[in-house]
C-alpha positions in Angstrom: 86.8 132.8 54.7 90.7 132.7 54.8 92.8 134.9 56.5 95.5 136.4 53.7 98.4 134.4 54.7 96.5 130.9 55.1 95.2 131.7 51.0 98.7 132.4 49.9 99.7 129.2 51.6 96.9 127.5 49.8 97.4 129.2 46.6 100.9 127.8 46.5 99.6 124.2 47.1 97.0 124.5 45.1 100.0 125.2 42.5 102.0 121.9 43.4 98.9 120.0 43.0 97.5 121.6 39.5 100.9 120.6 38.2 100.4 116.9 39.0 97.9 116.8 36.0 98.8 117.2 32.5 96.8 119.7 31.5 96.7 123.1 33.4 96.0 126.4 33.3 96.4 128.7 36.5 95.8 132.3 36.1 96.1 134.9 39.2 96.1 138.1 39.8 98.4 138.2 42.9 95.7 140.5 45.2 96.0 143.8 42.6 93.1 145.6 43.3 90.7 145.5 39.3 87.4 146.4 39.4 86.8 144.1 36.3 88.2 141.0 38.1 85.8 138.3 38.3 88.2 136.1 40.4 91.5 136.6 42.4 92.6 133.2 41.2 91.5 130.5 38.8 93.1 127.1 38.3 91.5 124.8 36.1 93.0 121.1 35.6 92.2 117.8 33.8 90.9 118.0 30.2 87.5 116.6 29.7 87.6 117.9 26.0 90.0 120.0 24.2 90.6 122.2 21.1 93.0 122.6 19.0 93.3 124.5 15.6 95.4 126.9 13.6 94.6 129.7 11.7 92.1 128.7 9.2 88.9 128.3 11.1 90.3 128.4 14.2 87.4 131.1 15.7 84.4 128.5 14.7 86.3 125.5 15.6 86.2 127.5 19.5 82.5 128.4 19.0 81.6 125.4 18.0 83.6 123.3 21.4 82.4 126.2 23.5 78.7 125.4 22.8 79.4 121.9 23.6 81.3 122.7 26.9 78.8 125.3 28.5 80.8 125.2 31.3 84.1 126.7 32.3 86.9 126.8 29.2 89.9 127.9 30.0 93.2 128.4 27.2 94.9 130.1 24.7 94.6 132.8 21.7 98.1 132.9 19.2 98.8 136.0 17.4 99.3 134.3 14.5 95.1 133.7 14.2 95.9 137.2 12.6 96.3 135.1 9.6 92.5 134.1 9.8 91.0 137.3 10.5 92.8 139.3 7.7 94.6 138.7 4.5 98.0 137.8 6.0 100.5 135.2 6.2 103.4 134.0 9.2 106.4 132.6 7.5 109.5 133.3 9.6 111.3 131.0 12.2 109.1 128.9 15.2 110.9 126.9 17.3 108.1 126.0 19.2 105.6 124.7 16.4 102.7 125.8 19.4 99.2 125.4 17.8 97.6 128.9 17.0 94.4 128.0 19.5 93.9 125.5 22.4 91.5 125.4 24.8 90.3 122.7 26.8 87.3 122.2 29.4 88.2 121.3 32.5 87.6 118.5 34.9 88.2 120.4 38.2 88.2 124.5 38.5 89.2 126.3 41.8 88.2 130.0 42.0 89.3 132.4 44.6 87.5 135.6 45.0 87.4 137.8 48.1 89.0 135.0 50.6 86.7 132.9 49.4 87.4 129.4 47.8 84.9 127.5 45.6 85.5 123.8 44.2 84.1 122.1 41.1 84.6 118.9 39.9 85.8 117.1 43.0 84.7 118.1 46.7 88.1 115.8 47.9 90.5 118.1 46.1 90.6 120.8 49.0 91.7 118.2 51.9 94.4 116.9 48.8 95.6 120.1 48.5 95.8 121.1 52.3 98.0 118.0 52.8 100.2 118.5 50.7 104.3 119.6 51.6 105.4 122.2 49.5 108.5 122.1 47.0 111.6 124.1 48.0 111.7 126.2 44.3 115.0 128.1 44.3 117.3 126.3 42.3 118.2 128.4 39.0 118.7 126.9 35.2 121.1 127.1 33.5 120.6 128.8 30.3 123.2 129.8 27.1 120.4 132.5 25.7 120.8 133.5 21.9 118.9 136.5 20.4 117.9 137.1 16.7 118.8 140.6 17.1 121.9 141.9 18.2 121.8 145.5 19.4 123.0 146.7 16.1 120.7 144.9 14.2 118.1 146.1 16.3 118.9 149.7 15.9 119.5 149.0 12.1 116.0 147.9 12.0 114.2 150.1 13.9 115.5 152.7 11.4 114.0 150.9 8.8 110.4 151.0 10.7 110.7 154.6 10.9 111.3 155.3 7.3 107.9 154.0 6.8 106.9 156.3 9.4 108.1 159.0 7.7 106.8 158.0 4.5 102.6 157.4 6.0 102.6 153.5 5.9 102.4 153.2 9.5 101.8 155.7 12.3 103.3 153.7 15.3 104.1 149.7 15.5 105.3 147.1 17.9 108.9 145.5 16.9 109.3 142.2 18.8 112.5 140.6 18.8 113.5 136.7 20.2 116.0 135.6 22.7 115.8 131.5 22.9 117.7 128.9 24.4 118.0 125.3 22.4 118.8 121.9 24.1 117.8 123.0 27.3 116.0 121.5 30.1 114.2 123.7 33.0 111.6 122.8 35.9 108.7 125.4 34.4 106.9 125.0 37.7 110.0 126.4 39.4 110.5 129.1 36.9 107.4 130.2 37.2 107.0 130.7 41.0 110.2 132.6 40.9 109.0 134.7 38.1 105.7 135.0 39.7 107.4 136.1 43.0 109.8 138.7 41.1 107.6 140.1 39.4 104.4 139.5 40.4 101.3 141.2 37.8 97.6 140.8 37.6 97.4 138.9 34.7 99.8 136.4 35.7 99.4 132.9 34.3 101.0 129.2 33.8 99.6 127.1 31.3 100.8 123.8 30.6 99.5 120.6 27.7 101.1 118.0 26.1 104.6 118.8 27.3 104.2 122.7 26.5 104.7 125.5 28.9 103.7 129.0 29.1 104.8 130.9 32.2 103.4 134.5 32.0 104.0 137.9 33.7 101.4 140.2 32.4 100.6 143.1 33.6 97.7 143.7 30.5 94.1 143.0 30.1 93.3 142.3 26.7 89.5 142.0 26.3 86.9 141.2 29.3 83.2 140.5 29.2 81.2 141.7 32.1 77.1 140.8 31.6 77.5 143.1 28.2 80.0 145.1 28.6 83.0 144.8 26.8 86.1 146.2 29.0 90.2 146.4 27.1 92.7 147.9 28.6 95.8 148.9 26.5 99.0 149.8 28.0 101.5 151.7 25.9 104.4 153.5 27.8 106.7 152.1 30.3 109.2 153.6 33.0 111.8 152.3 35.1 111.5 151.5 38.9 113.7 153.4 41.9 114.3 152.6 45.2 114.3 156.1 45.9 110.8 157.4 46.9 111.0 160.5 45.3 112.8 159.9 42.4 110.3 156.7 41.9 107.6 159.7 42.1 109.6 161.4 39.7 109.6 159.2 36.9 106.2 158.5 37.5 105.3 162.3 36.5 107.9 162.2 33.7 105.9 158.9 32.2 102.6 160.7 32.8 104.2 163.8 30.3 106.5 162.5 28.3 105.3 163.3 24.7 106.5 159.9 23.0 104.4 157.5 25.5 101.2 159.9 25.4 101.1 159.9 21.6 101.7 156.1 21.3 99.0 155.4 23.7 96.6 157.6 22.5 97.1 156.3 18.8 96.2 152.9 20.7 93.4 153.8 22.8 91.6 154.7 18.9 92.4 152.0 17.6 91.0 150.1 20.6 88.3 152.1 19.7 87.7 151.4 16.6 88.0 147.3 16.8 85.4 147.9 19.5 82.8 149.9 17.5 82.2 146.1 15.3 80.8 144.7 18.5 79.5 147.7 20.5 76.2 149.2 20.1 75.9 152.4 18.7 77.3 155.2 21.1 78.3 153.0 23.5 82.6 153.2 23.1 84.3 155.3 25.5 87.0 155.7 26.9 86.9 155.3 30.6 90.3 156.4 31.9 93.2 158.4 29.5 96.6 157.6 30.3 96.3 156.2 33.7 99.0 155.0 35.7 99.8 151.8 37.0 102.8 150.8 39.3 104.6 147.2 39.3 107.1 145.4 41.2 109.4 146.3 38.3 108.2 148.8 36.4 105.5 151.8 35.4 102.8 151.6 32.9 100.9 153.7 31.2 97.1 152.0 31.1 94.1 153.2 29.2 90.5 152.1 29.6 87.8 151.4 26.8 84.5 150.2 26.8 81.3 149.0 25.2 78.3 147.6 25.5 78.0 144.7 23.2 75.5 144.2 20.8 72.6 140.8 21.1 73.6 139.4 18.0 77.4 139.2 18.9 78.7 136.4 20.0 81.5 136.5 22.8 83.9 134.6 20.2 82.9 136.9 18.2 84.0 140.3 20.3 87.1 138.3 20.8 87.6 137.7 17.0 86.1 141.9 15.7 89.4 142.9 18.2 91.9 140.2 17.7 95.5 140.3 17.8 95.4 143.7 20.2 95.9 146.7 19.0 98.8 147.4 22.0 100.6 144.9 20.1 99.9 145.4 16.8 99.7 149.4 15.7 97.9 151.3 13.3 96.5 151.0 10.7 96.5 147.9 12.0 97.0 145.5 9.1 99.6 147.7 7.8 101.8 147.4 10.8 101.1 143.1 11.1 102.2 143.3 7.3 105.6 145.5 7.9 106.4 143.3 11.3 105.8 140.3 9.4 108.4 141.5 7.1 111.3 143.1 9.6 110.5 140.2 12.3 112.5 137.3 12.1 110.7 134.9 14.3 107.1 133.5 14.6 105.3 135.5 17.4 102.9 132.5 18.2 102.2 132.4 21.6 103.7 135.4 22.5 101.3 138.6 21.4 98.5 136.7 21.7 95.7 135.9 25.0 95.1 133.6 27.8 92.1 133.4 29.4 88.7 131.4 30.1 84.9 131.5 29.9 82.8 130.9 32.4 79.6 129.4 32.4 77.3 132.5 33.0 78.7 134.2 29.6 81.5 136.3 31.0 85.1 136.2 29.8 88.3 137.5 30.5 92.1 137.0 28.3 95.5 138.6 28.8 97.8 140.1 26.9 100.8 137.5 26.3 103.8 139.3 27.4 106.5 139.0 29.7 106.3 135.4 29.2 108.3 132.3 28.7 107.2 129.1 26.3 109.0 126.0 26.7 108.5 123.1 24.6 109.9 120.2 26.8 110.0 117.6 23.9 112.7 119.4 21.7 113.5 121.4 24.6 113.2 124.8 23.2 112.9 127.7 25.1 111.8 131.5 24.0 110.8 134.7 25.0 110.2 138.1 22.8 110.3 141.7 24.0 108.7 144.5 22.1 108.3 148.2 21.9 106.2 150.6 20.3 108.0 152.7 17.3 107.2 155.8 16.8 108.1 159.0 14.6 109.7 159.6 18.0 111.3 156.5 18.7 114.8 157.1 19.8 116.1 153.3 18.9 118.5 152.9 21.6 116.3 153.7 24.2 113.9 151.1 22.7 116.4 148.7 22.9 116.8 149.5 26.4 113.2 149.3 27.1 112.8 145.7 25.8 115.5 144.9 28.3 113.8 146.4 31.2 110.6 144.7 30.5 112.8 141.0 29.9 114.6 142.2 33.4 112.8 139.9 35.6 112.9 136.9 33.0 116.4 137.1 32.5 116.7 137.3 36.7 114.8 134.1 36.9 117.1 132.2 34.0 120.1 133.4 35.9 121.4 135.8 33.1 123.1 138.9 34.0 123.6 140.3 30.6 122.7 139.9 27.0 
């Protein structure tokens, strides 16, 4: 057992030394308090065996590596396996040319669960790690960002979304727009512990492979396996921090009532639903807490539960696959909405929209949600990060504009921007 402050110190060690191999994934939830969570911290390092597939058959490719890997997997979902699961195509702009899947099973993992740390792979690695001097991580890039919306634009299109809206194509979507930076050069492992440190959320995660980077913020559970029950938790509605007690209280309540952000998560939380009910068993879906609240370094969000209990003859891949990409970030009807953002969207979402997680060897799983997140490709030195928001018949497109900033504000801290 570790006293708090000794774990942190190891944690960030633990860090340097994951970063010394070339393939890494590093996912913690910096001490939030989740019922669901299986472990406080997982970092899993050195690939044994890997994946790697796009859209196609991308799912059995994973099913098939996963039964030769019993063990722990650990990697990465794109939002673009869309293209597998339904009729659809990606054709617009990728600057990053990330593969739609990777996973790879690792030669060390280090879990951290109630003070608790557990080594497997190599019983040397924790006297490594305690050795080790840490990195001073404060320097800032220096980034010219460029966006593929300009606020215009963005309202322009918004206004186009709602027009189907009006019409019954869609009842609520997610519009994701890019900022990117090209010719640039950043220290990800620095980024990342500053972005970690601003804003730190539970679903936080750095993955790294063959010169790639994905530093992530997320506060958002995608899908979890516990034993057999499935567990998602959507989170539709967001809200602005204050320093002021009360008036941080206030906005809280205003969140909790505010017509727009009830009605978007709501349509969310049934479509949740209804992705569910292909791997649940009959009766089993419900919805285990409406509109909840949860409370981040930088902002509010509104978080729904829903769960299941899966069926024998449903694979986890599968329950993964029946509810892939998430509904929070797609909208509903569901292949409607990909369709219509596939069209108005002028860059690839990859990455971005899509899960990182693992799967551990007793049959368990748990994936993010892929936002508030930078990818880096180091080799044509290519940085990117999307924003989204939901669009509704409500949607005020200003104010959606100013949303995606909030949610981007701790990104743009870390890349030294001050405006866009």
């Amino acid at each position: 057992m570790f006293e708090a402050d000794d774990l942190q110190l190891f944690k960030q060690k633990a860090f340097q030394w994951a970063n010394t191999f070339d393939t890494l994934c590093y996912l913690d939830s910096n001490n939030f308090t989740d019922p669901y969570g299986k472990f406080d911290t997982l970092i899993a390092v050195g690939a044994k065996a890997q994946v790697k597939a796009n859209a196609g058959n991308a799912f059995d490719q994973l099913n098939h590596f996963k039964a030769q890997n019993p063990g722990f997997i650990t990697g990465f979902f794109g939002y673009d396996l869309k293209n597998e699961v339904e009729v659809l195509s990606s054709g617009n702009y990728d600057g990053l040319t990330f593969p739609d899947l990777y996973f790879f099973a690792p030669e060390i993992v280090i879990t951290i669960k109630d003070n608790t740390i557990e080594i497997n792979g190599d019983v040397t690695a924790f006297d490594t790690i305690a050795a080790i001097k840490l990195c001073n991580y404060t320097t800032k890039p220096r980034v010219e960002l460029k966006a593929r919306f300009d606020k215009q634009e963005y309202i322009s299109t918004v206004e186009q979304i709602k027009t189907h809206i009006n019409r019954g194509d869609i009842y609520v979507t997610n519009f994701c727009h890019e900022f990117y930076a090209e010719g640039t050069s950043i220290d990800p492992q620095t980024v990342f512990t500053q972005l970690n440190s601003l804003s730190p959320t539970p679903f936080s995660s750095f993955f790294k492979w063959e010169g790639n980077y994905i530093m992530c913020a997320s506060p958002e559970r995608f899908l979890a396996k516990r034993g057999n029950k499935l567990i998602s938790q959507p989170i539709k509605g967001t809200a602005r921090r204050d320093s002021d007690k009360l008036v941080d209280q206030t906005i809280i309540e205003e969140l909790r009532n505010h017509p727009k952000e009830l009605q978007e998560n709501v349509m969310i939380v049934d479509l949740v639903r209804n992705d569910l009910t292909l791997s649940a068993k009959r009766g089993t879906v419900k919805t285990e807490e409406l509109f909840g609240i949860q409370t981040f370094k930088q902002v509010h969000q509104m978080v729904s539960t829903v769960v299941c209990e899966l069926r024998d003859n449903v694979t986890a891949i599968d329950a993964i696959k029946n509810t892939f990409p998430m509904g929070s970030m797609t909208g509903a009807p569901k292949i409607s909405a990909m369709r219509l953002m596939e069209k108005f969207e002028r860059s690839k979402r990859g990455v971005y929209s899509g899960a990182i997680g693992y799967f551990t060897p007793d049959g368990d799983f748990d994936f993010n949600v892929v936002i508030r997140t930078l990818l880096y490709n180091s080799t044509n030195k290519y940085l990117s990060f999307q924003v989204g928001s939901a669009i509704t018949y409500h949607a005020d497109a200003a104010k959606e504009y100013e949303e995606c900033l909030l949610k981007a504000k701790a990104i743009l801290n870390v890349l030294g921007v001050d405006k866009l």
